[in-house]
N, CA, C and O of each residue as an XYZ file, in Angstrom:
656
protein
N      17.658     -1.207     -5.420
C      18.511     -2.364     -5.300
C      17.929     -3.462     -6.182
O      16.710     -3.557     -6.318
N      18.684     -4.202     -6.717
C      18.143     -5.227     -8.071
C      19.379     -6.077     -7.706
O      20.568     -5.853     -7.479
N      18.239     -7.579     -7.769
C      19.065     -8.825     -7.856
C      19.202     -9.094     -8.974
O      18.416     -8.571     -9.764
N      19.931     -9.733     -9.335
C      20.022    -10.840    -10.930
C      19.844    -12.324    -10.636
O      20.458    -13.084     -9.889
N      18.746    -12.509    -11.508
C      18.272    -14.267    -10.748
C      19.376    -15.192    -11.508
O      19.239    -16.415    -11.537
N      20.334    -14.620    -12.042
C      21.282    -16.124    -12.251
C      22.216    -15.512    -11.151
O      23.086    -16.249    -10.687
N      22.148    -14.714    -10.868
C      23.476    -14.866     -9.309
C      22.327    -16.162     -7.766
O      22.845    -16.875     -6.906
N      20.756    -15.945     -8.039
C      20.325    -16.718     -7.569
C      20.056    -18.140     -8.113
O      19.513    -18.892     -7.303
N      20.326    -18.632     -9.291
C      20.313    -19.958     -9.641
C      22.198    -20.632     -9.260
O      22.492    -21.758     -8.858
N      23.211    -19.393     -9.593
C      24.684    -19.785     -9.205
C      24.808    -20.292     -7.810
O      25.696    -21.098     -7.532
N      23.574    -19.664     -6.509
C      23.705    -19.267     -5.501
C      23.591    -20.535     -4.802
O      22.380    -20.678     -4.629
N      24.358    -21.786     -4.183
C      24.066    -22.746     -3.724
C      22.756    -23.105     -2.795
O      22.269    -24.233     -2.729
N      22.232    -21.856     -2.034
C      20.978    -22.183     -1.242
C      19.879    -20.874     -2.234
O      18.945    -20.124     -1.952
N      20.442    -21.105     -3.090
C      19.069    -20.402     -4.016
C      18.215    -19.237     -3.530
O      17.040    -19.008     -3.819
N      19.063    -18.515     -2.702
C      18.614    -17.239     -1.840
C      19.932    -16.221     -1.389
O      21.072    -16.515     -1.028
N      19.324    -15.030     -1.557
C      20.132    -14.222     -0.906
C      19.001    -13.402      0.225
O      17.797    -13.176      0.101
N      19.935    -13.095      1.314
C      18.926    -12.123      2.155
C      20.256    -10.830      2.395
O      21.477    -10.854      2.241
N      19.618    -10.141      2.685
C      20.094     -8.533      2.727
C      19.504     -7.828      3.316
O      18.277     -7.923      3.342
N      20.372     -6.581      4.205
C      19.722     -5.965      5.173
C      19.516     -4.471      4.223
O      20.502     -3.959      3.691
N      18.495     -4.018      4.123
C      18.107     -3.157      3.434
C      18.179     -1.635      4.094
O      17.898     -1.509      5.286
N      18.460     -0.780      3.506
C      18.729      0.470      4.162
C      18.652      1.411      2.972
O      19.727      1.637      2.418
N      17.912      1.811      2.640
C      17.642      2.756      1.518
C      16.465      4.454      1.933
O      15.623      4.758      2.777
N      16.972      4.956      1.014
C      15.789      6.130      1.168
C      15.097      6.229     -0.445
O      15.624      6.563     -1.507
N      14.194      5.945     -0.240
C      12.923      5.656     -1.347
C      12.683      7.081     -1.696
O      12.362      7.655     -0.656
N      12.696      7.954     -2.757
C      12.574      9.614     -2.997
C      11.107      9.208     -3.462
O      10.277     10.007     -3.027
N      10.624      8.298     -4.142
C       8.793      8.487     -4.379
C       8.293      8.414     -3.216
O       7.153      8.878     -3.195
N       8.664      8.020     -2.205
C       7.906      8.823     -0.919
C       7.886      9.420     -0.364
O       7.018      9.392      0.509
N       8.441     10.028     -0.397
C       9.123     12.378     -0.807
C       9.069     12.141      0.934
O       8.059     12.467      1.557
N      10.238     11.555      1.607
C      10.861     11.841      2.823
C      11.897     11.458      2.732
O      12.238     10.630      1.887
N      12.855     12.112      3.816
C      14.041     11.498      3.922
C      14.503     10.844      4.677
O      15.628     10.991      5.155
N      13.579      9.839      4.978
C      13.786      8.347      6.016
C      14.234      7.381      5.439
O      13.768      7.220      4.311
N      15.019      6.609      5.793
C      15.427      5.550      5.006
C      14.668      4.733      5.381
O      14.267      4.757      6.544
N      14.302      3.871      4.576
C      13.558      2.642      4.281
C      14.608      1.237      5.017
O      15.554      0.693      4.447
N      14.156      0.967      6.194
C      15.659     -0.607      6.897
C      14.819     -1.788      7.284
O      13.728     -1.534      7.795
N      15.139     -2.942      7.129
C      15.003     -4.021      6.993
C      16.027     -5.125      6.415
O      17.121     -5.036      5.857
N      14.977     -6.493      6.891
C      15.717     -7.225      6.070
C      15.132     -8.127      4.916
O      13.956     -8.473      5.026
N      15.798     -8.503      3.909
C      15.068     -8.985      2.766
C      15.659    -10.344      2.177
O      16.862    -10.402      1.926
N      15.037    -11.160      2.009
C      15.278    -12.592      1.677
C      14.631    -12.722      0.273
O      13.404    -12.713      0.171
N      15.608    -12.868     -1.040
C      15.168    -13.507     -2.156
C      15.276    -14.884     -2.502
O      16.329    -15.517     -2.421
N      14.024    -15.420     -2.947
C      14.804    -17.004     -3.147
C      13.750    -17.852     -4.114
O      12.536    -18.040     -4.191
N      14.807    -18.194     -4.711
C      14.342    -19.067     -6.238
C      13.772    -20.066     -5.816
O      14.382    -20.862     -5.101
N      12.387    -20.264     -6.185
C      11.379    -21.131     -6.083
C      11.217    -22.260     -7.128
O      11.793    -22.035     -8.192
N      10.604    -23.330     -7.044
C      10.086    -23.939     -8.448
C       9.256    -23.073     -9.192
O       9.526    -22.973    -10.389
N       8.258    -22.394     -8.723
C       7.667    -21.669     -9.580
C       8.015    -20.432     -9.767
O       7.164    -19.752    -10.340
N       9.218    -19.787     -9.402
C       9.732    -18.768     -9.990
C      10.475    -18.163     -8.641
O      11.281    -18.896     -8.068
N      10.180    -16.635     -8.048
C      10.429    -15.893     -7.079
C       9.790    -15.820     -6.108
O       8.578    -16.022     -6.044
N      10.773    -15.416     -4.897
C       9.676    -15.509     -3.370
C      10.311    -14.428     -2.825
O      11.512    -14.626     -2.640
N       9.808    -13.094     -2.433
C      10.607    -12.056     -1.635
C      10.113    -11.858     -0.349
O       8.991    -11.365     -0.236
N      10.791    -12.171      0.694
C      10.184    -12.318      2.048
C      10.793    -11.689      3.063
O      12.013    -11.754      2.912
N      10.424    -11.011      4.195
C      10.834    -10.284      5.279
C      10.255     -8.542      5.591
O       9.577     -7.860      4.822
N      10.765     -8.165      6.917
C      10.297     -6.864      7.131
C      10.898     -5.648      6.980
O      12.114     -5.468      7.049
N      10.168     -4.907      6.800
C      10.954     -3.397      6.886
C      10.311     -2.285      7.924
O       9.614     -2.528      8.909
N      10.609     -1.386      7.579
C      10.069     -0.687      8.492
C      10.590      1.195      8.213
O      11.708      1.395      7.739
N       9.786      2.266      8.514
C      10.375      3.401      8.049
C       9.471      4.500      8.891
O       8.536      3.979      9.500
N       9.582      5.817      9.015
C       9.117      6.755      9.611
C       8.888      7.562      8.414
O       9.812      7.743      7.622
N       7.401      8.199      8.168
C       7.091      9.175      7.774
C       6.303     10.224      8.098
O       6.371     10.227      9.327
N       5.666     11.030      7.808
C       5.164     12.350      7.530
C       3.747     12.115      7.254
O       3.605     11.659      6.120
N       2.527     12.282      7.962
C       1.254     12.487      7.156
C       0.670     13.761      7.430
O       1.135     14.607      8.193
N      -0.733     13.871      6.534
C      -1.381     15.303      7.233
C      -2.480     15.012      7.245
O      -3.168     14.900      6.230
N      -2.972     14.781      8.714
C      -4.295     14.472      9.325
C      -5.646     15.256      8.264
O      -5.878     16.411      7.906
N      -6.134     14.265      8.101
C      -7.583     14.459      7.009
C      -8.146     15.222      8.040
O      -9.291     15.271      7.592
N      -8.189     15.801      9.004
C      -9.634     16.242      9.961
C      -9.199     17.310     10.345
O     -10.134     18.110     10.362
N      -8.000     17.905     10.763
C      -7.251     18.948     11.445
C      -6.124     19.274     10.350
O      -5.649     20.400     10.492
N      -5.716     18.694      9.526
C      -5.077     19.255      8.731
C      -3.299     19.134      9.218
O      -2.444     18.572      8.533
N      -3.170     19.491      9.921
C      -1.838     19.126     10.601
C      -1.070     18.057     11.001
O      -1.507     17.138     11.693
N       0.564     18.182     10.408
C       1.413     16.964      9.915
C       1.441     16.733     11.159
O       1.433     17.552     12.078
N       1.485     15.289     11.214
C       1.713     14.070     12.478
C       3.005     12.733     11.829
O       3.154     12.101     10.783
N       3.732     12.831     13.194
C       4.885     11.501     12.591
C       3.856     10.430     12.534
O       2.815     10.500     13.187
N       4.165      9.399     11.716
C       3.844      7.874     11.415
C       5.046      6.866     11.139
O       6.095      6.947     10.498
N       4.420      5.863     11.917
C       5.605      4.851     11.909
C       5.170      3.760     10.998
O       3.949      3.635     11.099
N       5.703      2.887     10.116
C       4.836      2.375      9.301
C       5.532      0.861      9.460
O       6.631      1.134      8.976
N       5.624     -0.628      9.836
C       5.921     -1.628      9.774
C       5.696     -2.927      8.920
O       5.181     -3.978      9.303
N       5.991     -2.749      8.188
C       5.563     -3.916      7.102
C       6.236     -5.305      7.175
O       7.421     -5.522      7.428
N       5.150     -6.314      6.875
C       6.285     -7.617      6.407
C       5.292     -8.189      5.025
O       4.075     -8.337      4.918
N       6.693     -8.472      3.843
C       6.661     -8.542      2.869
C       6.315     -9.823      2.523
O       7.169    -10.630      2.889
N       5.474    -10.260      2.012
C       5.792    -11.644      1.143
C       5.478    -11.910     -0.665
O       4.672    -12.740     -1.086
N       5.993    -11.351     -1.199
C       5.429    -11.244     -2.799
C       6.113    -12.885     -3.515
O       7.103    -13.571     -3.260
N       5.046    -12.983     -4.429
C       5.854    -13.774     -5.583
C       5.977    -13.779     -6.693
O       5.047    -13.253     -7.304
N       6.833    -14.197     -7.312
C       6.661    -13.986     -8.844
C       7.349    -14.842     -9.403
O       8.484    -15.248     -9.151
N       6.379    -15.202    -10.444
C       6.241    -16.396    -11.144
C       6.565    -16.298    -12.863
O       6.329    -15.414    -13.686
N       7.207    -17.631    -12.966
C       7.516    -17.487    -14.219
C       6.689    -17.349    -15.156
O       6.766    -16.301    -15.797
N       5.714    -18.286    -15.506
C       4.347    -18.438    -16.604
C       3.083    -17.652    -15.977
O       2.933    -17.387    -14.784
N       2.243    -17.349    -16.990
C       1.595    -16.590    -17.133
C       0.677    -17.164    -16.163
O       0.915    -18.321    -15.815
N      -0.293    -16.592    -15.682
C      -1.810    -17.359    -14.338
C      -2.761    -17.011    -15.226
O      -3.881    -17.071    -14.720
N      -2.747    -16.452    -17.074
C      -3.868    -16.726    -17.163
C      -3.854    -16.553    -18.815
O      -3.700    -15.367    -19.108
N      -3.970    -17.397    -19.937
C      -3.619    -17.577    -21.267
C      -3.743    -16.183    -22.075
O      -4.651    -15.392    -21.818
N      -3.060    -16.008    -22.771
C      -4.061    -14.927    -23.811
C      -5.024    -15.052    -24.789
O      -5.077    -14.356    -25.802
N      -5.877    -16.042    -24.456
C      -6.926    -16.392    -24.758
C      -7.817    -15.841    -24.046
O      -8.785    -15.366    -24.639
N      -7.758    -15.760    -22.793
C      -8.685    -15.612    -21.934
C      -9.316    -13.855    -21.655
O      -8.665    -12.838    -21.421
N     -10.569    -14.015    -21.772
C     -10.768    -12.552    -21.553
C     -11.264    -11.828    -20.419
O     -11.261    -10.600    -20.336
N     -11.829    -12.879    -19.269
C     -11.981    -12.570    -18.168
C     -11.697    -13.338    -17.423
O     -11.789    -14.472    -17.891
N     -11.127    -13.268    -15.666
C     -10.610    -14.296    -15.187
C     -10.777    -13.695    -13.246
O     -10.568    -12.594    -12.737
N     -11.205    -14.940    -12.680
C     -11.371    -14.293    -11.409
C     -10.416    -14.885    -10.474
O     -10.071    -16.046    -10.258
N     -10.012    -13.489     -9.868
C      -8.852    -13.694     -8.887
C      -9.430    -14.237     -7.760
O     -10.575    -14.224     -7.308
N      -8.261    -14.774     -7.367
C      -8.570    -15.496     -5.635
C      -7.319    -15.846     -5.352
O      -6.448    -15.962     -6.214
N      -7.135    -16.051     -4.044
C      -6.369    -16.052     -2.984
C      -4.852    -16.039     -3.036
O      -3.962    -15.368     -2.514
N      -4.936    -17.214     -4.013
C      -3.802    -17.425     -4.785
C      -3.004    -16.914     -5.510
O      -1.802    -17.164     -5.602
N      -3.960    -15.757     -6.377
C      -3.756    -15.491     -7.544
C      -2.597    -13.959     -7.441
O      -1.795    -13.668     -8.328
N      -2.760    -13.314     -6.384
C      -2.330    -12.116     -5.803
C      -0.417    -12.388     -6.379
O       0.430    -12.026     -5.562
N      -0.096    -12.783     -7.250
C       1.581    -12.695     -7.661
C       1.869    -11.645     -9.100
O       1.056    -11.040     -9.798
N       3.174    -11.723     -9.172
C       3.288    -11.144    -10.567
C       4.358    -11.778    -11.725
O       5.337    -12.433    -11.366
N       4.193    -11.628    -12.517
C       4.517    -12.657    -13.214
C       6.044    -11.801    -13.739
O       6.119    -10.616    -14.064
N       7.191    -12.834    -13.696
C       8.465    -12.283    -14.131
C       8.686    -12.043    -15.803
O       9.604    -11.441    -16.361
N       7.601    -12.680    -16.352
C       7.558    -11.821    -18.345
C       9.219    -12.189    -18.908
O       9.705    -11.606    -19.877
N       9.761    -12.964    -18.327
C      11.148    -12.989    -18.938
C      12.264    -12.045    -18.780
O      13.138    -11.683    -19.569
N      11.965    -11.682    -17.334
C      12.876    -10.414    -16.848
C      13.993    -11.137    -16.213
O      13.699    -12.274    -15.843
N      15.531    -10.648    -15.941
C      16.429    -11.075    -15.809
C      17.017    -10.590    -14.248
O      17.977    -11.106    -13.676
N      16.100     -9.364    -13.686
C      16.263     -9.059    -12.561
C      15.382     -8.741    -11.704
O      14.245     -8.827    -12.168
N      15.427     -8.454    -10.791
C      14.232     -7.985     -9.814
C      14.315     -6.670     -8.897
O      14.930     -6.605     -7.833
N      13.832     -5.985     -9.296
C      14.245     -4.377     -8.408
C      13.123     -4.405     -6.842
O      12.016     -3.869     -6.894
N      13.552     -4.996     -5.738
C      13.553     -4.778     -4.752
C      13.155     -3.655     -3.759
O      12.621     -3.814     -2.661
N      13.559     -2.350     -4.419
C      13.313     -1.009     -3.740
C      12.101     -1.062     -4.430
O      11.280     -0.281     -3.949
N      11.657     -1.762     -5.473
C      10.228     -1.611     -5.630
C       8.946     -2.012     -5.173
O       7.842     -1.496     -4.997
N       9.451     -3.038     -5.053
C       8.672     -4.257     -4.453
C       8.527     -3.806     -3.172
O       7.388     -3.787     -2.707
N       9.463     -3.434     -2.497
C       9.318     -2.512     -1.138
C       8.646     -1.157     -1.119
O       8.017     -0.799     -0.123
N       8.783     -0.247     -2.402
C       7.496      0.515     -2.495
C       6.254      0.472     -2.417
O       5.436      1.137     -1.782
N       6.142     -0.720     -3.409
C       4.493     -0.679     -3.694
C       3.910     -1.417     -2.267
O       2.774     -1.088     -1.924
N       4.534     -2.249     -1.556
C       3.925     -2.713     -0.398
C       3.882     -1.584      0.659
O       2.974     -1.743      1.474
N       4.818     -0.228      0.888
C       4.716      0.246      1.641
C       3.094      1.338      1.131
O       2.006      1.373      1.706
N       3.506      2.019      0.002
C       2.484      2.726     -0.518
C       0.697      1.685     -0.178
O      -0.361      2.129      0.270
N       1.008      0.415     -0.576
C      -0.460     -0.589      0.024
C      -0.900     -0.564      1.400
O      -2.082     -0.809      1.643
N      -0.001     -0.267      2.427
C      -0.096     -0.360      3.637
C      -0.502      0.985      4.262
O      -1.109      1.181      5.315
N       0.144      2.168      3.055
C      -0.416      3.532      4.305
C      -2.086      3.944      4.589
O      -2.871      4.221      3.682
N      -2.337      3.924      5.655
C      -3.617      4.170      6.127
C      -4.488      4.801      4.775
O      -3.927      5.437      3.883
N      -5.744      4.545      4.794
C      -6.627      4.977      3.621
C      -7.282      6.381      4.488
O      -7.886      7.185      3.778
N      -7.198      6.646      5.756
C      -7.629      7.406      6.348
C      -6.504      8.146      7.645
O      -6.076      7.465      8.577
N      -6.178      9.588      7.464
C      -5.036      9.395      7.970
C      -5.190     10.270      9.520
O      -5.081     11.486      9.366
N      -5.374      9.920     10.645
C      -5.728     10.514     11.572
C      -4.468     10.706     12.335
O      -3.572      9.865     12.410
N      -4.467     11.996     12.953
C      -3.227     12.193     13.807
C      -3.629     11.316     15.741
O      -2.863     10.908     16.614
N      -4.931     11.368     15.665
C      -5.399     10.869     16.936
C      -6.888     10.481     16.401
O      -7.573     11.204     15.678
N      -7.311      8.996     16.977
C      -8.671      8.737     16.545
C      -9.645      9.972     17.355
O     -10.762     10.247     16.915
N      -9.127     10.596     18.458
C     -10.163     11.429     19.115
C     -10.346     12.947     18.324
O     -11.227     13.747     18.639
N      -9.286     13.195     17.177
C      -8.759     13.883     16.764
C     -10.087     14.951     16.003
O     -10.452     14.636     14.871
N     -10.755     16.202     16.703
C     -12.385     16.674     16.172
C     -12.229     17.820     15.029
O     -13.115     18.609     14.701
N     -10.535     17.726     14.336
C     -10.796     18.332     13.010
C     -10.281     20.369     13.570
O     -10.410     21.191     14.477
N      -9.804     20.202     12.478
C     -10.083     22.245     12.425
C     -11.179     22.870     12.457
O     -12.284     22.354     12.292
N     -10.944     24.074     12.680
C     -12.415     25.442     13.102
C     -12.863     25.035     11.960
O     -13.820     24.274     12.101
N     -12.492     25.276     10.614
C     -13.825     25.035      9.397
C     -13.910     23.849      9.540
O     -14.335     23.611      8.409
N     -13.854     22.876     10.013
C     -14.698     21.724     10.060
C     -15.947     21.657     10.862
O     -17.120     21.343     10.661
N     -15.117     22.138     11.995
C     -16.431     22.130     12.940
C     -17.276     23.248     12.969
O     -18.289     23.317     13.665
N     -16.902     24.049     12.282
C     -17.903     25.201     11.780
C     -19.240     24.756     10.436
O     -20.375     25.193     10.245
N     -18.286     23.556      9.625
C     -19.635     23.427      9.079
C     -19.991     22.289      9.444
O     -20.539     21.616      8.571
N     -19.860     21.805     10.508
C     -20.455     20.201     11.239
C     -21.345     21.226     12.238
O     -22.557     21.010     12.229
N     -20.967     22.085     12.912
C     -22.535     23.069     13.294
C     -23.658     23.447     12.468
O     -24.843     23.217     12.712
N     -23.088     24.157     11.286
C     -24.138     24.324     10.366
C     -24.892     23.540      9.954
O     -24.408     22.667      9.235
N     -26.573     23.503     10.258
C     -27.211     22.650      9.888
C     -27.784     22.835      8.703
O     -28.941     22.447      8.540
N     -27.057     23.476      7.639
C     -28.002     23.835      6.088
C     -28.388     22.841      5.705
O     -27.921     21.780      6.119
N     -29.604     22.922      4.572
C     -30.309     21.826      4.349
C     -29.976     22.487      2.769
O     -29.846     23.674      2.467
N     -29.887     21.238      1.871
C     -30.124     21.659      0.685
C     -31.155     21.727      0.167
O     -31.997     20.832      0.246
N     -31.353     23.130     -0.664
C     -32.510     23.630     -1.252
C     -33.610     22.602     -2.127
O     -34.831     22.589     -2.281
N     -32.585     21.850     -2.550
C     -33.459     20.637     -3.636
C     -34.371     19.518     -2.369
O     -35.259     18.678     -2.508
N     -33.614     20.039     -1.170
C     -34.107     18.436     -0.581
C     -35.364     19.252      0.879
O     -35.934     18.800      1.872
N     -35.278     20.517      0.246
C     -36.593     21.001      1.187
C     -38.157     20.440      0.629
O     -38.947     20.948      1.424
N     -38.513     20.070      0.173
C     -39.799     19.455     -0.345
C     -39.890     18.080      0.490
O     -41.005     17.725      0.872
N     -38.505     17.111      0.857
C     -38.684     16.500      1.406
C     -39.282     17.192      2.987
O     -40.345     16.894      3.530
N     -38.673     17.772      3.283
C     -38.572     18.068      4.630
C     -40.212     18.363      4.676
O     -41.132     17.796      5.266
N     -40.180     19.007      4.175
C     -41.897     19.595      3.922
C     -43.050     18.227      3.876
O     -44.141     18.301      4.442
N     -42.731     17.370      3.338
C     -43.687     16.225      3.223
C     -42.944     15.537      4.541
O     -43.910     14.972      5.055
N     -41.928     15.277      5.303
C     -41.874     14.845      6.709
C     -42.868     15.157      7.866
O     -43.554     14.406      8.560
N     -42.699     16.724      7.844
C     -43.188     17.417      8.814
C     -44.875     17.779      8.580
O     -45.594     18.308      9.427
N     -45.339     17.298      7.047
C     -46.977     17.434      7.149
C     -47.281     15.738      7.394
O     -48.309     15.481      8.020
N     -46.871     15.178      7.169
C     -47.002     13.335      7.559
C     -46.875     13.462      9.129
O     -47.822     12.836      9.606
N     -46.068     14.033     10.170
C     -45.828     13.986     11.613
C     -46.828     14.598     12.344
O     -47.061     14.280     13.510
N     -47.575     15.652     11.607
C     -48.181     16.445     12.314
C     -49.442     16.031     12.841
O     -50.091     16.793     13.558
């Protein structure tokens, strides 16, 4: 879905909001993506604000086996007309502020994206079906195994003549 920011400069309250209902295929399910979404022309450029929300599919890092996930987001991006940092400049440190993207002289704004990349930011970095969750047989088959690596037996050897 893509706005055109002169339908938001035509737009007497300089915003549109929209209830969003899409199915996003780069996140290879077939849940639709629903919410609602508020665009609105800023002095300093764009403001996209509101929540969504969607059901997907993960596969537990420990056990291996797909678990539903519910995922809830609320959006706030901006984007700005001028650049946050010259092309002069060759290094530059971000802060707090700085987290926008700059509109480069673009004439629209694609939305289902902006709603991607925040959902893709939000999915767990670690994906557990249950925090109690103790993994498949080869896991815990080699969380029994106590092998030691061969390079690191010399340590062991200078432990156990220092203890003795």
């Amino acid at each position: 879905m893509k706005i055109n920011l002169e339908d938001l400069v035509n737009n007497l309250e300089n915003k549109v909001t929209l209830e969003f209902k899409e199915v996003i295929n780069e996140l290879e399910n077939d849940e639709p993506v629903i919410g609602i979404v508020t665009v609105m022309l800023t002095p300093y450029g764009v403001e996209v604000t509101g929540s969504v929300e969607t059901n997907m599919t993960f596969e537990c890092d420990r056990c291996m086996k797909a678990y539903p996930y519910h995922l809830k987001i609320d959006l706030n991006e901006e984007l700005i007309r001028e650049s946050i940092v010259d092309s002069e400049t060759k290094e530059y440190e971000i802060t707090r502020g700085n987290f926008v993207e700059e509109l480069k002289g673009r004439k629209e704004i694609d939305v289902t994206d902006i709603i991607y990349q925040d959902i893709i930011l939000n999915i767990p970095g670690k994906k557990l079906c249950d925090k109690k969750c103790i993994g498949s047989e080869e896991l815990q088959k080699v969380k029994s195994e106590k092998s030691l690596d061969p390079r690191m037996q010399v340590f062991k050897k200078f432990f156990e003549k220092n203890n003795d």
